[in-house]
N, C-alpha and C positions, 0 to 999 in steps of 0.2 A: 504493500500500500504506500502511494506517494507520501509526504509529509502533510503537501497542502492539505488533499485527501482524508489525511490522519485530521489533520484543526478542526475541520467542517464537520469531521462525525462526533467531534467531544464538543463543539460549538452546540449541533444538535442534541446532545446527549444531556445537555448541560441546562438546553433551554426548556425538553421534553421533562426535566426534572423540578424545573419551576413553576408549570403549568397547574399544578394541584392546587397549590399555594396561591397563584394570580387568581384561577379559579374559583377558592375558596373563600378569597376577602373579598370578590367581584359581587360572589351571592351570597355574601354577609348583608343581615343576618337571617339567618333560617327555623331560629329557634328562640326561647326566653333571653333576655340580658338582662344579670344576675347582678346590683350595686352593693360591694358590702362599704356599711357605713361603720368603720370603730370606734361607734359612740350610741348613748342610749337616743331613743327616740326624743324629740321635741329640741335641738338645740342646733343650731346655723349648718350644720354638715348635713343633719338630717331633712331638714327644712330643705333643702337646694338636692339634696338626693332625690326627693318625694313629686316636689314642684318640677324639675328640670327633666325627670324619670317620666313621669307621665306626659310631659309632648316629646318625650325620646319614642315613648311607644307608639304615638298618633306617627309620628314623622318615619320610624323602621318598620313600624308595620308588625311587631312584636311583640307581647308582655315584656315590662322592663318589672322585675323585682327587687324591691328594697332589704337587704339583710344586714340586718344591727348586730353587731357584732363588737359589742362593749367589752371593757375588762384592762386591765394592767394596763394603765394610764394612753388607751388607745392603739398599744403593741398589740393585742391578740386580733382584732380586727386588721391591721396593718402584714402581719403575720400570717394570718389565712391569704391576703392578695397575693402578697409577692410567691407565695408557695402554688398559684392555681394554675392552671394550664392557660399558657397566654395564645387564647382561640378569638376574644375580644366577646367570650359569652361570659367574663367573671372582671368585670372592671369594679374600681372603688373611688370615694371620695376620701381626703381629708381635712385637716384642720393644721391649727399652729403647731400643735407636738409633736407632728411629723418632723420636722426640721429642727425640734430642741431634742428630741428622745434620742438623739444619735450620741450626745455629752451628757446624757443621764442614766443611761442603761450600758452596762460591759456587754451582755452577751446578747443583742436583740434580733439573728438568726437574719437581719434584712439590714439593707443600705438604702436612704434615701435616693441615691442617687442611681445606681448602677442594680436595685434590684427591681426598679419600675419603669416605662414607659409613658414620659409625662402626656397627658392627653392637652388639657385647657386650664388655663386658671380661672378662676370661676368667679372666686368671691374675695372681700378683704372687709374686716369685724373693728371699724377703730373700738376704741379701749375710751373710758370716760374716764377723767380726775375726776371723782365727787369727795369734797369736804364736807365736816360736820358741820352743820351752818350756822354754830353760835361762833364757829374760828372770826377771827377780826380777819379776813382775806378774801380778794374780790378776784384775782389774779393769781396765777403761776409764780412770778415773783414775790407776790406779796406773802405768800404760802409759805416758799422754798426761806422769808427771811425770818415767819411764826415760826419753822421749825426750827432754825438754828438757834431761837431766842429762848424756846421752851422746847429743847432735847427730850425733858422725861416724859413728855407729851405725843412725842412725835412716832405713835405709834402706826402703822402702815399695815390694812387687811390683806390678805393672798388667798390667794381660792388653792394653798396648798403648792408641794415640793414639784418644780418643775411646769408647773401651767403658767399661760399666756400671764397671768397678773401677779405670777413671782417675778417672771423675766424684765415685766413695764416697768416694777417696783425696782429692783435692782437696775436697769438701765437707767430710772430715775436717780437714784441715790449718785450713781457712777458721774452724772451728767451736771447735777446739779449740786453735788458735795454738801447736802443738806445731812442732817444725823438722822437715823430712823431704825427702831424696832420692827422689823417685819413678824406678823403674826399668821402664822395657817389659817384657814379655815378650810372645813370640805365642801366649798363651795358659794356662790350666792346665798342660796338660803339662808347658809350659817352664818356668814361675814354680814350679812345688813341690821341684824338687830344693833350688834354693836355698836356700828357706825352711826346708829341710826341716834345709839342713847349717848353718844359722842365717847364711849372705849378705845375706839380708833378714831384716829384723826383723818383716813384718807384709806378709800377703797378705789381702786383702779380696774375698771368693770366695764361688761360690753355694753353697747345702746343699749339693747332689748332690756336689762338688765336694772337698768338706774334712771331710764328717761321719766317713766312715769313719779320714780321718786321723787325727780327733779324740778318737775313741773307744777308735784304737791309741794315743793318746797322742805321737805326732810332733808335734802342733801343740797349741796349746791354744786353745778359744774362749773369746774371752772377751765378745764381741756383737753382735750380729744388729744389721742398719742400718733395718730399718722397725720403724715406730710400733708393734705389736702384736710379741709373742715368735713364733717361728715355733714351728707345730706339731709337726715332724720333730724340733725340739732347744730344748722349753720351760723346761728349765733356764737356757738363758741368757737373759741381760737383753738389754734392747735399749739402742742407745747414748743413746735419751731417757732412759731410765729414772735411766743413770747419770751424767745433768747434761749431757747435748750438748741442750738443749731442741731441740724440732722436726727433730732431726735425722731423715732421711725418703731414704735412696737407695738402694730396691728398684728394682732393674727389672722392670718390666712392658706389659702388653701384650693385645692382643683381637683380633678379626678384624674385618675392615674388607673394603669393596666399594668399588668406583669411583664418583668423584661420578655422582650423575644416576640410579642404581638408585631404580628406582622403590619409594616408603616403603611398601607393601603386600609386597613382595619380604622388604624389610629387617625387618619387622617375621615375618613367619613365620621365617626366618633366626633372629631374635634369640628367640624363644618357642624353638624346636626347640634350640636352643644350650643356651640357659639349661635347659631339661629334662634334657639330658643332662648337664649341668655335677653335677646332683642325683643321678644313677644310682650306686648305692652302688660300683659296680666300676669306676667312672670317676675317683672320688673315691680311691678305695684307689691304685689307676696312677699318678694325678696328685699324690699325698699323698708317696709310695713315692720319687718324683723331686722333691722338696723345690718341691714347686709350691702354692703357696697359691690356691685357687680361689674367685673371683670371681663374676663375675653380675651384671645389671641392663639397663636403658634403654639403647636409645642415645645417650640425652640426657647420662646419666650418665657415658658412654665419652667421649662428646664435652669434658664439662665437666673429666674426667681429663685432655685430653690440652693442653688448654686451661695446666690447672694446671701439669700437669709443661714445656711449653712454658718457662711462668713461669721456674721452679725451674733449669729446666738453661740456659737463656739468661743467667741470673745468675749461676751457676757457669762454665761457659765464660767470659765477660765479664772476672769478677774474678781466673779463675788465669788471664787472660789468653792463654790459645787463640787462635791466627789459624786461620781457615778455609783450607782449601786453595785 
């Protein structure tokens, strides 16, 4: 057999091998698609799984199933994805812990980065300042100067080891070299009594979470923690605005599929996502639950997650976090 000969039959041999696979993401999908969410029902992951899931289904023409999948601070849901057959019938969403659980956990069996196929960014949850509202403080500055004047006061709520409002609360301290007591709690529920009866001076919480407190007047906001003002409560400033430069600690978060889903998959995926991201009644749901909504590339999910990597491996580092 010539050489050329020889090219042309592994050329053919090579493309007759690809064909299953073109074939297969071509008449994707053919069956249910499966979202695990690892988190309990009712809260911004779940909320964008459920909303965005159901005109997944009108627009593939398929059942799209929502599967909650709670437990060990969002790992065991995170842990079922990256371990499922990447066919694009077992995609997930997540949240902010995806990108902090990588410097809080030794053995988490997955890699942000290199065990998933980012699909879309989806969403971004700013974070509320609310103070006790008897504090003498109208402002950010005015706050960061009550606390350094009354330290044994300056106590600071956390929804707990590791979640979005330990990370705000320590990137605050780092930023702003104010003194602060950071206190656990297991969650909203727990953390707002106290704040409420002024135990803590300063809980750092999503919209959903403190608007309506705010509005009664129990708390006062006084700053949203991402770059842009949140839409749900544009009156307030964000803590760039008011001299924390670059301060940036929204949690956020997209859907993501198991490494190895084939990029023809990921890309119908990320088109049908992003459509419905733009449906005016999706928007309203997602607006309604202080969810800021996103959209783009996978490239661009990737290079977020890249980023925030960055961001919370330095924050962990420096308030000095041991891993478990």
């Amino acid at each position: 057999m010539k050489l050329t000969t020889l090219f042309k039959a592994l050329a053919i041999s090579a493309s007759l091998a690809l064909l299953p696979h073109a074939a297969s993401a071509q008449a994707y999908p053919t069956r249910a698609i499966k979202i695990i969410v690892p988190a309990p029902p009712g809260g911004a992951i779940d909320t964008l799984a459920r909303v965005v899931g159901d005109k997944l289904a009108i627009a593939m023409g398929q059942p799209v199933v929502v599967d909650n999948r709670p437990g060990a601070s969002n790992n065991l849901g995170t842990d079922i994805l990256a371990k499922s057959v990447p066919d694009g019938y077992t995609i997930g969403i997540v949240g902010g812990s995806h990108n902090i659980n990588k410097y809080l956990f030794k053995n988490l069996g997955w890699d942000p980065e290199t065990s998933f196929e980012p699909i879309v960014y989806t969403h971004e949850v700013p974070l509320v300042f609310a103070i006790y509202p008897q504090i003498p403080a109208k402002t950010l500055p005015e706050f960061v100067a009550w606390m350094k004047a009354n330290p044994d006061q300056a106590k600071v709520a956390t929804s707990g080891r590791g979640s979005a409002q330990e990370m705000a609360a320590e990137m605050f301290r780092m930023a702003s070299g104010a003194p602060m007591l950071l206190v656990p709690y297991k969650g909203s529920s727990a953390a707002h009594p106290d704040l409420l009866a002024g135990r803590t001076a300063l809980y750092i919480d999503t919209i959903s979470a403190i608007q309506s407190q705010a509005k009664a007047g129990n708390v006062r906001a006084i700053a949203v923690s991402t770059r842009k003002r949140a839409s749900s409560m544009p009156d307030v400033p964000t803590a760039d605005e008011q001299g924390l430069k670059g301060y940036d600690a929204n949690t956020n978060g997209g859907f993501l599929a198991p490494a190895g889903t084939p990029k023809a998959i990921i890309a119908k995926l990320n088109a049908e996502i992003n459509a419905a991201l733009k449906l005016p009644d999706v928007r309203t749901k997602l607006e309604a639950a202080g969810i800021e909504i996103q959209g783009g590339t996978p490239q661009q999910y990737a290079a977020l997650i890249k980023s925030d990597l960055a961001k919370w491996g330095k924050v962990v580092k420096e308030a000095g976090i041991a891993a478990e």
